[in-house]
N, C-alpha and C positions, 0 to 999 in steps of 0.2 A: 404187750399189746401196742402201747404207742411206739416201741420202737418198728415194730413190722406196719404201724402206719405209717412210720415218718420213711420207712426203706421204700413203701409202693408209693408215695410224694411225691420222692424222689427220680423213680423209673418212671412216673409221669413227665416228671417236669424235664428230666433228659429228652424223650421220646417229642414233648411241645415244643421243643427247642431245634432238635431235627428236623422236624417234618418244617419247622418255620425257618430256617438259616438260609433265604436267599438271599444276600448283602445288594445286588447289582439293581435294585432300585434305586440307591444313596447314588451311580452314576448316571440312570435313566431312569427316568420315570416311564413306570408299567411292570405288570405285574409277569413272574419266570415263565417261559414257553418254551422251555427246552421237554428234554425225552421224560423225564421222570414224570412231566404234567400228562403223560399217558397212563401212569398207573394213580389206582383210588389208594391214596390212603384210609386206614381201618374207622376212622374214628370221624366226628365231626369236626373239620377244618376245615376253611372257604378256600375253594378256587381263586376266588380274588386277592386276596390277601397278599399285597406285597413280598412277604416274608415265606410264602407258599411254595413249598418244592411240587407236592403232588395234588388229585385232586379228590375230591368231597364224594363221598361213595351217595350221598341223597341229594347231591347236584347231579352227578352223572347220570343218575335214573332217573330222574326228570326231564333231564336234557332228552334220553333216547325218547323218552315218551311222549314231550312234543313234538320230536323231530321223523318220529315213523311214518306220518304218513305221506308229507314230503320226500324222504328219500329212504326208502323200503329196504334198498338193499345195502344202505351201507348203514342202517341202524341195525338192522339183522347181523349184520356181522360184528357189529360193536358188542350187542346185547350178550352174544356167545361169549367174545371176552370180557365184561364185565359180569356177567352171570357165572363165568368160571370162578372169577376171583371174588366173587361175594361169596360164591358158596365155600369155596377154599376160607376165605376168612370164618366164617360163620361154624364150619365144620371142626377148624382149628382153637377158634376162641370163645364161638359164643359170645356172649354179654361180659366177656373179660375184657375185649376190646374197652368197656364203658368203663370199669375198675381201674383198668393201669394202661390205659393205651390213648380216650380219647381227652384232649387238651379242654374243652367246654366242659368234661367231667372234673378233671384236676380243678378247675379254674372256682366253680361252686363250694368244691370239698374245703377249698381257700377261703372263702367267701367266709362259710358258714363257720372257720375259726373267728373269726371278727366278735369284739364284743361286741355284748345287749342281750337284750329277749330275743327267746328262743318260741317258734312253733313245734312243741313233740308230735302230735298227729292232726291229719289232716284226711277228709272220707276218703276213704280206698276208691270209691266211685270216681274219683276226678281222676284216678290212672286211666277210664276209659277213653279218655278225650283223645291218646294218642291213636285210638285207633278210628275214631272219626279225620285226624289230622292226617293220616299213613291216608286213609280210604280216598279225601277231598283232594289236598293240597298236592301229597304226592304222586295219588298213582288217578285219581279221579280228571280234576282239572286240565295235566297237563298234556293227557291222552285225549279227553271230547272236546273243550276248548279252544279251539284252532281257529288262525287267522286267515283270509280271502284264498293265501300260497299254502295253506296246509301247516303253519307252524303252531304249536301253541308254545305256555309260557312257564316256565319253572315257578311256581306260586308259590310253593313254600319257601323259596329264597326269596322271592319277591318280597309277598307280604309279612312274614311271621320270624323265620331264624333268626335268630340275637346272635351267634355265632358270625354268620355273614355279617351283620352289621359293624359289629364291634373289630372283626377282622379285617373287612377288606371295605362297606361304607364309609366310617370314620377318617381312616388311615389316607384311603385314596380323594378322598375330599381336601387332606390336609396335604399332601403330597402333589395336588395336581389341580389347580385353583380352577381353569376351566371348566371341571365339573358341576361347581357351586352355583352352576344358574339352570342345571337340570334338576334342583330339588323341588320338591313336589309334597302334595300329601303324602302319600305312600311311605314319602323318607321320616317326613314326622312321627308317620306313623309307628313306624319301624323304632325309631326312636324313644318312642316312649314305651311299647314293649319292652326292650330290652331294658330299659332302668326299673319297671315292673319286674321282668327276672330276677334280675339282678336283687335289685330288693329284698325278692322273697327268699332268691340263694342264700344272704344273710339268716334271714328267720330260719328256713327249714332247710335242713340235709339232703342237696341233690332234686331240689325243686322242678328241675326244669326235667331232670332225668327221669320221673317218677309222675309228671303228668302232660309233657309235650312232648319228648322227644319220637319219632317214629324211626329215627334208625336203630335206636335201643332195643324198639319195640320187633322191628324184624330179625336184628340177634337175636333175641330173647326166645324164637321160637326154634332155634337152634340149641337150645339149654339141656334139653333132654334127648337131643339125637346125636352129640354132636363129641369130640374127639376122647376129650375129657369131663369128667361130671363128677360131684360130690358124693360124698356116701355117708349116711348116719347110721353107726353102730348101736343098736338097742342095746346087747348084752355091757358094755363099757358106760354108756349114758349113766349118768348120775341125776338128771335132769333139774338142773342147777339154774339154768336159763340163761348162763351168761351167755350161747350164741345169738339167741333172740337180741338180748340189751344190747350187743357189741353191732346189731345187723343195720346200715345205713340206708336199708331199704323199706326196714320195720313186717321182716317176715315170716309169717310163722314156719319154725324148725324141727323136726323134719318135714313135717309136711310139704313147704314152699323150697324145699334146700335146692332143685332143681329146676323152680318155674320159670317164666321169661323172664320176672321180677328181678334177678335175682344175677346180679353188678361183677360175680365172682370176686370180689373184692379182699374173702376170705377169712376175715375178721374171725367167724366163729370159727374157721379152722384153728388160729392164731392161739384161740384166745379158751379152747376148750380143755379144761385142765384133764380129762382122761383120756384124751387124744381119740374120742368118740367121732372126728370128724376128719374125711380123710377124702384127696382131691387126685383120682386116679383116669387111667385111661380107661375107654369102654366101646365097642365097638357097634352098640343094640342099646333099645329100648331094656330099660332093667324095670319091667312092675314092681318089682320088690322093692325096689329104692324111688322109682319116681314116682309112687302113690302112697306114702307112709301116710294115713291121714290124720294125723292129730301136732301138736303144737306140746313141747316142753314144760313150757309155762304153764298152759293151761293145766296139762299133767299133773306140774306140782301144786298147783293152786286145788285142785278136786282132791287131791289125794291132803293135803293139811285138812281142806273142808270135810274129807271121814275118817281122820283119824289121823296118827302118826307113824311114818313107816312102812305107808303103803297106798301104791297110785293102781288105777283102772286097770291095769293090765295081771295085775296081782305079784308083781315085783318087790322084792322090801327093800328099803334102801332107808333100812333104821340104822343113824347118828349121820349118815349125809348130809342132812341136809341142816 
């Protein structure tokens, strides 16, 4: 198990490492504006960011949405190719983007090796706040919100992403001293958010992914339609619970193995010692695999609770366990 962590780490931290290698600030200050800053990278990384080849898939769609009612027809023709390549990402990876692709992902996972006290849970309710955040910040605000010429304003970069701050705030602040007499609230503000994240990345696993992020949360509804999707085998299941304990998202398995929750990350595939779980192509809705309703754990805990050798469904799995 820890080696198939320390190998997806690693494909993170290659992947953070490309999408950030533009060296040619060290000669000019400012941040790459060459062709590549035409395509979204999958994951969250700031447009701004010195280090930035491509651009931020939940700046871009802010940007068009303040920017449609000023110029109509060249956000409409944006929207097409970024709407292309969102759904192309989304069809292709789903929420794997967030497991091994986005660098503000990797950077938490990081985090939370750090010694101290640990949070193990926290109310499943506070995951709804990202879709207040998706509703408001990004697709709310920067669409009614508009100024006297029709523009409005990227909010969630504005006021909230730790991502942008830490990437391209911080950096370009230090890199470019004339900026340091436009700091304001906002930046404070910003600032003390993100040491808040951060923070909490330390305590809990994937903090920021599991109750703020709203790009996660528009993968995530691509989990059950989308190129590849998990599959739990009943007849193989031993119902051991190691994919639940191994899961960084804290979700119940089968039932959750396909919901938006859910990082692709893999762990319970990794880590399932009867190879019960298995990460294949799929071209449709599967009811049979994307509505299993019940939970492992629970399984084995009701089934000790009437006896031994046998769980709800009437399966024996006497000396398994």
């Amino acid at each position: 198990m820890k080696r198939a962590r320390n190998k997806r780490n690693f494909i993170q931290f290659l992947v953070a490492v490309c999408a950030n290698s533009y060296l040619g600030f060290l000669l000019r200050p400012g941040i790459y504006g060459g062709w590549l800053k035409n395509f979204c990278f999958p994951g969250l990384n700031c447009y701004s960011c010195p280090l930035a080849l491509m651009a931020c898939p939940l700046g871009t769609l802010q940007h068009l949405l303040a920017s449609v009612r000023a110029l109509p027809q060249t956000v409409a023709r944006a929207a097409l190719y970024f709407g292309g390549t969102f759904l192309l990402y989304g069809l292709l990876f789903g929420r794997l983007v967030c497991g091994w692709i986005c660098p503000f992902g990797f950077l938490q996972e990081m985090l939370y090796r750090l010694p101290g006290p640990k949070i193990a849970h926290l109310p499943r309710t506070l995951r709804h706040l990202k879709f207040f955040l998706l509703a408001t910040l990004v697709l709310g605000l920067p669409f009614f919100l508009v100024g006297e010429v029709g523009y409005g304003q990227v909010w969630f970069c504005r006021v909230l992403c730790p991502a942008g701050t830490l990437e391209a705030g911080l950096p370009n602040l230090l890199l470019e001293p004339s900026l340091r007499g436009l700091i304001g609230f906002v930046f404070y503000w910003k600032i003390f958010l993100l040491v808040m994240i951060l923070i909490f990345c330390v305590l809990y696993l994937r903090f920021f992914c599991k109750i703020f992020c709203p790009l996660g949360l528009l993968y995530g509804f691509f989990n059950r339609v989308g190129l590849f999707r998990l599959r739990w085998q009943e007849k193989s299941c031993i119902r051991c619970g190691l994919c639940e304990a191994s899961c960084p998202m804290e979700l119940e398995i089968p039932k959750e193995i396909n919901s938006r929750e859910c990082i692709r990350c893999l762990n319970c595939l990794f880590l399932c010692p009867t190879k019960s779980i298995t990460f294949n192509k799929s071209y449709r809705w599967e009811k049979e695999f994307d509505l299993v309703p019940f939970s492992v754990t629970k399984i084995r805990h009701e089934a000790r609770r009437k006896g031994p050798g046998r769980d709800p469904s009437g399966k024996d799995h006497s000396g398994l366990s």
